[in-house]
N, CA, C and O atoms as a DFTB+ gen file, in Angstrom:
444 C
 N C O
     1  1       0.845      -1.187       0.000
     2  2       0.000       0.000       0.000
     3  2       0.881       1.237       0.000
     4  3       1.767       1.338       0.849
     5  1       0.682       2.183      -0.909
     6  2       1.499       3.385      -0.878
     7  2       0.903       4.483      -0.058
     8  3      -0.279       4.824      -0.079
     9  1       2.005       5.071       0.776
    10  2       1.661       5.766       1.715
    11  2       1.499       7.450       1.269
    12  3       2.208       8.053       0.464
    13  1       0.078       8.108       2.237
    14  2      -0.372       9.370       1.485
    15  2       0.977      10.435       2.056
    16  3       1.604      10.273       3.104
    17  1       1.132      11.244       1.306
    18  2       2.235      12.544       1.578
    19  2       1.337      13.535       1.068
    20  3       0.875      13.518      -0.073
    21  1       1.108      14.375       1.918
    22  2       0.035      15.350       0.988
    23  2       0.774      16.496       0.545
    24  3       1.596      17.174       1.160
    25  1       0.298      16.606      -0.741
    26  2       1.301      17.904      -1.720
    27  2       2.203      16.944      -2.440
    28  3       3.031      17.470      -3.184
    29  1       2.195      15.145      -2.325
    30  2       3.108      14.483      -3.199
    31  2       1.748      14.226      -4.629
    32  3       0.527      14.217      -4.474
    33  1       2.346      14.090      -5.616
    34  2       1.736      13.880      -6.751
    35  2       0.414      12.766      -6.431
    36  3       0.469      11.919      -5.539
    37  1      -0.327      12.890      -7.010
    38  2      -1.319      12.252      -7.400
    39  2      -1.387      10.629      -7.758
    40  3      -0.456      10.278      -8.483
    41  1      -2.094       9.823      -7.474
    42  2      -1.835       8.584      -8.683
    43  2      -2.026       8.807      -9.837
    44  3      -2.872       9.562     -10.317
    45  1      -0.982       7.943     -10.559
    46  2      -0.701       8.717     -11.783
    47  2      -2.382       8.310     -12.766
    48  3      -2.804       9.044     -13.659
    49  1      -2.944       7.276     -12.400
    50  2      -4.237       7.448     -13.005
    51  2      -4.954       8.163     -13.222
    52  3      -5.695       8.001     -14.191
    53  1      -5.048       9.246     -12.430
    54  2      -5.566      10.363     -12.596
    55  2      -5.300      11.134     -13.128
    56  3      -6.192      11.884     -13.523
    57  1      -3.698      11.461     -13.513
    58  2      -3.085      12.618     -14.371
    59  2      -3.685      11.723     -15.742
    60  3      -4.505      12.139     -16.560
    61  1      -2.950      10.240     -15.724
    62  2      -3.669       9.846     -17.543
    63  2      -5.285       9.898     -17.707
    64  3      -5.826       9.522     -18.747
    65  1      -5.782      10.240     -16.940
    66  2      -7.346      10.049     -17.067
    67  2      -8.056      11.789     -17.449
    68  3      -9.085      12.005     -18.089
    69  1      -7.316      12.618     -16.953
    70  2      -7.165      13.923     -17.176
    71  2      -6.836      14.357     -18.566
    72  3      -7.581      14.999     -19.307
    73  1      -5.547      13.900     -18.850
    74  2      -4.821      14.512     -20.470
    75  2      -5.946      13.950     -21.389
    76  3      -6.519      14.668     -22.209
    77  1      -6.319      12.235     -21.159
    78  2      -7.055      11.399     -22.153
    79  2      -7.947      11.788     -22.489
    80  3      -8.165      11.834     -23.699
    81  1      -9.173      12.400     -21.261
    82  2     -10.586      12.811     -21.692
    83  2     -10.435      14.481     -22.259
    84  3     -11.080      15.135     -23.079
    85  1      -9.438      14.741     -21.523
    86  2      -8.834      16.283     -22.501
    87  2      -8.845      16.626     -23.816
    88  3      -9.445      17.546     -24.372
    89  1      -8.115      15.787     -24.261
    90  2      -7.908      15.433     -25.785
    91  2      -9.097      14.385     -26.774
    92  3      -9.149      14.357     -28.003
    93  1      -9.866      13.685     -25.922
    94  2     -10.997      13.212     -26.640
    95  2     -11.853      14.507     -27.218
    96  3     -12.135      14.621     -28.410
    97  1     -12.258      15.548     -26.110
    98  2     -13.160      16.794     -26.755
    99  2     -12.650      17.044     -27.962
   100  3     -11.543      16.548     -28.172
   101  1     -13.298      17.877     -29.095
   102  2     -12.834      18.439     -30.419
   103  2     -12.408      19.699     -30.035
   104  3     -11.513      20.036     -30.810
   105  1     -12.655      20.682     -29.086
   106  2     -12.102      21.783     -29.100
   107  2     -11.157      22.155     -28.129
   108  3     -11.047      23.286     -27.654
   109  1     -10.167      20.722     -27.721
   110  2      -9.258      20.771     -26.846
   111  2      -7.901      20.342     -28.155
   112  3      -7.488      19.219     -28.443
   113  1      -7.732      20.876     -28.384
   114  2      -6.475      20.538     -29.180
   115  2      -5.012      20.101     -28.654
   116  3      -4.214      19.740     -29.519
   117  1      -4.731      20.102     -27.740
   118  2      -3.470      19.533     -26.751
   119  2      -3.300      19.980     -25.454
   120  3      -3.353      21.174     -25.160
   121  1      -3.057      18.897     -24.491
   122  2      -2.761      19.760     -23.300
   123  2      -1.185      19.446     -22.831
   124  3      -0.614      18.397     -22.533
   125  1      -0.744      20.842     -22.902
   126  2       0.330      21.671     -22.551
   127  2       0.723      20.942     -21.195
   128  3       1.746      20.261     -21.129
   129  1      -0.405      21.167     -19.776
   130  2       0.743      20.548     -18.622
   131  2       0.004      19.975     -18.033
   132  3      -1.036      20.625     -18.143
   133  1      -0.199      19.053     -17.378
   134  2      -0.967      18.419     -16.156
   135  2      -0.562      18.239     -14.924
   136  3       0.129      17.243     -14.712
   137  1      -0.779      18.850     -14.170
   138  2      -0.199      18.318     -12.469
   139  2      -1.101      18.235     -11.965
   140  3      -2.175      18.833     -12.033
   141  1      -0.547      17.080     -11.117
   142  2      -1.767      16.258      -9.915
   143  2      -1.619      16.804      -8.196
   144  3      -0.425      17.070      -8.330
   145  1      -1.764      16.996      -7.420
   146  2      -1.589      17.242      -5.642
   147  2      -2.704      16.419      -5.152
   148  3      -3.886      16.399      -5.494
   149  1      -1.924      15.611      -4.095
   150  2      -2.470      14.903      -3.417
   151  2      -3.072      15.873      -2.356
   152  3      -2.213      16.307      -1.589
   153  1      -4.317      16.311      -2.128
   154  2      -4.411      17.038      -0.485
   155  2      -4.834      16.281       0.078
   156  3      -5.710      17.059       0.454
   157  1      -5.162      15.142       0.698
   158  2      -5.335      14.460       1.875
   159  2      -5.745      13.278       1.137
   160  3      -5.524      13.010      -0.043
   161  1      -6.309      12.685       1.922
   162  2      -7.181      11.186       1.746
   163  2      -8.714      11.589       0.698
   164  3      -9.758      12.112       1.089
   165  1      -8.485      11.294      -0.188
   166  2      -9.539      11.424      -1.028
   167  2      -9.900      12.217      -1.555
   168  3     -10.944      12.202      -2.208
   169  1      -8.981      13.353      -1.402
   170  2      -8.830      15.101      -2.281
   171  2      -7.717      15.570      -3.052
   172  3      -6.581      15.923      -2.737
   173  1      -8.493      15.460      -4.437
   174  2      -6.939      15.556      -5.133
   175  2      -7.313      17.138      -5.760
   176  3      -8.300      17.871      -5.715
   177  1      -6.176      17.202      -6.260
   178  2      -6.135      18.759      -7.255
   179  2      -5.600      18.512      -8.801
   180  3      -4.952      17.521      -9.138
   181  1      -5.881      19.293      -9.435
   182  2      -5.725      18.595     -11.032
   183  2      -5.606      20.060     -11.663
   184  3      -6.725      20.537     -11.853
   185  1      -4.693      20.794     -11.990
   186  2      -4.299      21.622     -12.712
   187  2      -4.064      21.607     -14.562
   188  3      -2.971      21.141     -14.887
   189  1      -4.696      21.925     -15.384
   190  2      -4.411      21.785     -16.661
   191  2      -4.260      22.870     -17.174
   192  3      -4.880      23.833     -16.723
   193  1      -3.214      23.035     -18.479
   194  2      -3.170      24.557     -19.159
   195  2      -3.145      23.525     -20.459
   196  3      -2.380      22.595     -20.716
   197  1      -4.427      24.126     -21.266
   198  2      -4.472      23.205     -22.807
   199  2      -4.181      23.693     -23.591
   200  3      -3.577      24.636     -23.078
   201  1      -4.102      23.861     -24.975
   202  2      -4.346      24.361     -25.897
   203  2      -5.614      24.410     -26.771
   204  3      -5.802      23.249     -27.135
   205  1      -6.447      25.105     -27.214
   206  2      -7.783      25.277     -27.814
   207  2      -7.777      25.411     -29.215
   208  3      -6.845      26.136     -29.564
   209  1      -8.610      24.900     -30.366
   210  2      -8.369      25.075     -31.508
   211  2      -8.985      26.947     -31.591
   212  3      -9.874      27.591     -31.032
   213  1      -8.392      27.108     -32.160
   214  2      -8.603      28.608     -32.841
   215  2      -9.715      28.959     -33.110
   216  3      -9.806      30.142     -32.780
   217  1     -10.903      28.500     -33.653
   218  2     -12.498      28.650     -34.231
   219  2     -13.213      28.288     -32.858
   220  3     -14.321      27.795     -33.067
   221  1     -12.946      28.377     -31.755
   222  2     -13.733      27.973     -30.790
   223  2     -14.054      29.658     -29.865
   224  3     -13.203      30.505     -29.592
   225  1     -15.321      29.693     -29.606
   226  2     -15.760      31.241     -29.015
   227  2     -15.669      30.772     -27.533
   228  3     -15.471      29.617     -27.156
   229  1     -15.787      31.489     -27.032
   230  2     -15.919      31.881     -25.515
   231  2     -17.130      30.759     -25.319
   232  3     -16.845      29.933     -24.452
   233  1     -18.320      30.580     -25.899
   234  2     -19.356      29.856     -24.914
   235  2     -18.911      28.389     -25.312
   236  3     -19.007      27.406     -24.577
   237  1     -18.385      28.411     -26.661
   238  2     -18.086      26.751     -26.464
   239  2     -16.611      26.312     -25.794
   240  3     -16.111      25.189     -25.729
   241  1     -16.159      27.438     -25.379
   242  2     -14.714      27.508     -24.694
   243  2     -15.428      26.765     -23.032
   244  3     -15.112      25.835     -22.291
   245  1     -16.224      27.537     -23.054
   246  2     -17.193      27.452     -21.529
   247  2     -17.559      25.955     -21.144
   248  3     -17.374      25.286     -20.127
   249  1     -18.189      25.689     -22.446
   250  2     -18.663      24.239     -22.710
   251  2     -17.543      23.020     -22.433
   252  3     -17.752      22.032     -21.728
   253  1     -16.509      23.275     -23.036
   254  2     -15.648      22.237     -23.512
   255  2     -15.337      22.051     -21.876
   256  3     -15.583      20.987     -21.307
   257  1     -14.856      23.030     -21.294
   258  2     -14.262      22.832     -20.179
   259  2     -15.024      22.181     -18.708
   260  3     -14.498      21.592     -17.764
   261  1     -16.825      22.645     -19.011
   262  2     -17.646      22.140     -18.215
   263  2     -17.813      20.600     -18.023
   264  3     -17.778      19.936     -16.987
   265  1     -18.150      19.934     -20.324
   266  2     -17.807      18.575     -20.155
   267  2     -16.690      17.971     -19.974
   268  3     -16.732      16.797     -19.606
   269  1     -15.557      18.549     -20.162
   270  2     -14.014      17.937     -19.228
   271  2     -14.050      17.559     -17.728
   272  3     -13.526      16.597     -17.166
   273  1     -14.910      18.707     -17.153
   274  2     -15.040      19.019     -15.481
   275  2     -16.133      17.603     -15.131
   276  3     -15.885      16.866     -14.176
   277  1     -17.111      17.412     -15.870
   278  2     -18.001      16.221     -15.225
   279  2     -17.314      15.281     -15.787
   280  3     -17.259      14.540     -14.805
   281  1     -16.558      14.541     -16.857
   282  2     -16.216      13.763     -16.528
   283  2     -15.054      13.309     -16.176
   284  3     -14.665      12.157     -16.369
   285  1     -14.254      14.463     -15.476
   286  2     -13.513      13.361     -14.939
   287  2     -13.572      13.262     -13.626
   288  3     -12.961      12.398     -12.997
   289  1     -14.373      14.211     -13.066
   290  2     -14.943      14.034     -11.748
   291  2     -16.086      12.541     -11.932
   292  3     -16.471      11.912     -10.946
   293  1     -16.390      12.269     -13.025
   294  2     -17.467      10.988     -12.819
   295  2     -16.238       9.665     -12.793
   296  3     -16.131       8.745     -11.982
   297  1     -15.415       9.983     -13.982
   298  2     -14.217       8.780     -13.437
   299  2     -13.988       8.498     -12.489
   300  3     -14.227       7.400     -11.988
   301  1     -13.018      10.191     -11.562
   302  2     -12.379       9.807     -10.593
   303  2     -12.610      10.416      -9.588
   304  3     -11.606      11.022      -9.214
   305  1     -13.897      10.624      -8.627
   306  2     -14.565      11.187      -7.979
   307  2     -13.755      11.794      -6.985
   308  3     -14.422      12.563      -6.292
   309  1     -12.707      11.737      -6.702
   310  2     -11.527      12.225      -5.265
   311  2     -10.876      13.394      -5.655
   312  3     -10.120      14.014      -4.908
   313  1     -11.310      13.915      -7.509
   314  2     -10.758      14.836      -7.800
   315  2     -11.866      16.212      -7.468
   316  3     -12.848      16.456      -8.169
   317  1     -11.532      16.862      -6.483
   318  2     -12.028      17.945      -5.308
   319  2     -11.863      19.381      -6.003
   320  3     -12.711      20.267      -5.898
   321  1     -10.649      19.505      -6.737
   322  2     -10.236      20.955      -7.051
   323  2      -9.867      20.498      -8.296
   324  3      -9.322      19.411      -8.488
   325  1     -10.338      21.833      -9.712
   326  2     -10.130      21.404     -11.176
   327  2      -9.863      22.533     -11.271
   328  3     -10.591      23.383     -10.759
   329  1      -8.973      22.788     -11.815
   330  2      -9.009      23.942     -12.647
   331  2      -7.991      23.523     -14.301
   332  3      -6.971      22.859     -14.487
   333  1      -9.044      24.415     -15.365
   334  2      -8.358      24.374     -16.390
   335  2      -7.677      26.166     -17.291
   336  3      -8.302      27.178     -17.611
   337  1      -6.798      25.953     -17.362
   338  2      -6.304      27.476     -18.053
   339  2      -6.285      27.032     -19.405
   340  3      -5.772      25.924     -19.560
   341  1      -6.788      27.710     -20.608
   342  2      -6.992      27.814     -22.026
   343  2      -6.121      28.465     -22.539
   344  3      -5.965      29.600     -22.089
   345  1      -5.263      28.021     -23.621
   346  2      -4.270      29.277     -24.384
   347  2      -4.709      28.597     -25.626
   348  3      -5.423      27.606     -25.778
   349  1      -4.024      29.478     -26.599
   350  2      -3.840      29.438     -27.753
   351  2      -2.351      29.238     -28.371
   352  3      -2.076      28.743     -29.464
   353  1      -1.543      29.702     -27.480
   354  2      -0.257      29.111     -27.929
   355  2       0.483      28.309     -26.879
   356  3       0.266      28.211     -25.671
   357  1       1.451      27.736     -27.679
   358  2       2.373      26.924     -26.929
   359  2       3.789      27.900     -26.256
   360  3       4.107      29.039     -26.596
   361  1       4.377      27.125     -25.348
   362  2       5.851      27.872     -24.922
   363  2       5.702      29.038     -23.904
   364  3       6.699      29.393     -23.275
   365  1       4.485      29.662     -23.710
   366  2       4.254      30.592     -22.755
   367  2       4.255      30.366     -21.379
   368  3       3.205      30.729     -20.850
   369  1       5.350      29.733     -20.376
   370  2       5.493      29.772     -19.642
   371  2       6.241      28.432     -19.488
   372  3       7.097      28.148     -20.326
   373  1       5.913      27.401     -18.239
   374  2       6.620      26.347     -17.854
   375  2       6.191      24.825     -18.208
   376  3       6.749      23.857     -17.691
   377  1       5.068      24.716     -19.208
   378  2       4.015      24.259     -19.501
   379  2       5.374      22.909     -20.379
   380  3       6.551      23.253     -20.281
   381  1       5.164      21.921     -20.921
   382  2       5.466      20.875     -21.391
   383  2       4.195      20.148     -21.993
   384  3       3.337      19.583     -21.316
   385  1       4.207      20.239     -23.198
   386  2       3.026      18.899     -24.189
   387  2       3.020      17.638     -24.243
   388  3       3.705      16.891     -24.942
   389  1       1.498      17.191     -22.788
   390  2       2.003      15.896     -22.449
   391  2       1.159      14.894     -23.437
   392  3       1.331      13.713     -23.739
   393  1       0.179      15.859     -23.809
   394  2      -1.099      14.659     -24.577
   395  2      -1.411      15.549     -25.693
   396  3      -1.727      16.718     -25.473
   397  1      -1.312      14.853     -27.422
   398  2      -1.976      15.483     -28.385
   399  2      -3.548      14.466     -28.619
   400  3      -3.812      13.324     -28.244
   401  1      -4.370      15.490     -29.405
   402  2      -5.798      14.529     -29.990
   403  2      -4.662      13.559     -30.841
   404  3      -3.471      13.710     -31.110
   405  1      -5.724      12.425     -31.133
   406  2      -4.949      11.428     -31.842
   407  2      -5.443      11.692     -33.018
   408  3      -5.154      10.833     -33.851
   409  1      -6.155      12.657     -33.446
   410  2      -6.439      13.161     -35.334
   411  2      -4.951      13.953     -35.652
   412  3      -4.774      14.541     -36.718
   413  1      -4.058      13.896     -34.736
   414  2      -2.968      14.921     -35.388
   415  2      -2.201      14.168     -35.382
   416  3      -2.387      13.046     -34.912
   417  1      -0.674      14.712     -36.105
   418  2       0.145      14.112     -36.439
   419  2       1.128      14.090     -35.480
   420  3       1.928      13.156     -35.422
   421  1       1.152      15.075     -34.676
   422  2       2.260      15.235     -34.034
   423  2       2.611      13.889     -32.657
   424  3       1.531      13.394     -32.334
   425  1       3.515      13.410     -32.050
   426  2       3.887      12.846     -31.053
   427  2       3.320      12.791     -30.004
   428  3       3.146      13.918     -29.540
   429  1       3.011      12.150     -29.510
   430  2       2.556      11.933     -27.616
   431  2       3.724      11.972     -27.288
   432  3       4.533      11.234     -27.850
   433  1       4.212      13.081     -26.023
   434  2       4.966      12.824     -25.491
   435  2       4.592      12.607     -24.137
   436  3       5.172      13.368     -23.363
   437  1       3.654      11.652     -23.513
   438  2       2.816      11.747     -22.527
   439  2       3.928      10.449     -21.634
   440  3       4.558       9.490     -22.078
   441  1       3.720      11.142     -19.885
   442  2       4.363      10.654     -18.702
   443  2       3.667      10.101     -18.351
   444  3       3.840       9.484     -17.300
């Protein structure tokens, strides 16, 4: 049994369960970073900064991120705190591309 450290990473199921349903939406075009925090026994935190396709407005920006938010809280119910940040470009800050949609060409470079 692995022992809880709170503020140590997440099980990693949850970070792949995060990028995966990320990149299933159509108007999530890659996500840039994922980090997990363990806060206690059964409260996790899930940080994402994605990338968005370009033709997407503000309400389906709204949308995309709402159906991201139910399901992966229906997956992995211990996830307590979500937040997602939206860009349009890559390289703006500390961010790393862990998951592309699989309609593109480019590489998974997913942990």
């Amino acid at each position: 049994m692995k022992s809880l450290l709170v503020g140590e990473a997440a099980d990693p199921r949850i970070k792949a369960a995060a990028e995966g349903l990320a990149v299933q939406h159509p108007s999530i075009d890659k996500v840039l970073s994922c980090v997990t925090i363990q806060q206690g026994p059964g409260e996790v935190l899930v940080a994402l900064k994605i990338k968005i396709e370009r033709n997407v407005n503000v309400e389906q920006l709204i949308g995309a991120i709402n159906e991201f938010e139910d399901r992966l809280r229906e997956r992995c119910p211990e996830v307590q705190w979500l937040y997602v940040e939206p860009d349009f470009h890559e390289g703006r800050g500390r961010e790393t591309q862990t998951r592309v949609r699989s309609d593109h060409n480019e590489p998974s470079t997913a942990s």
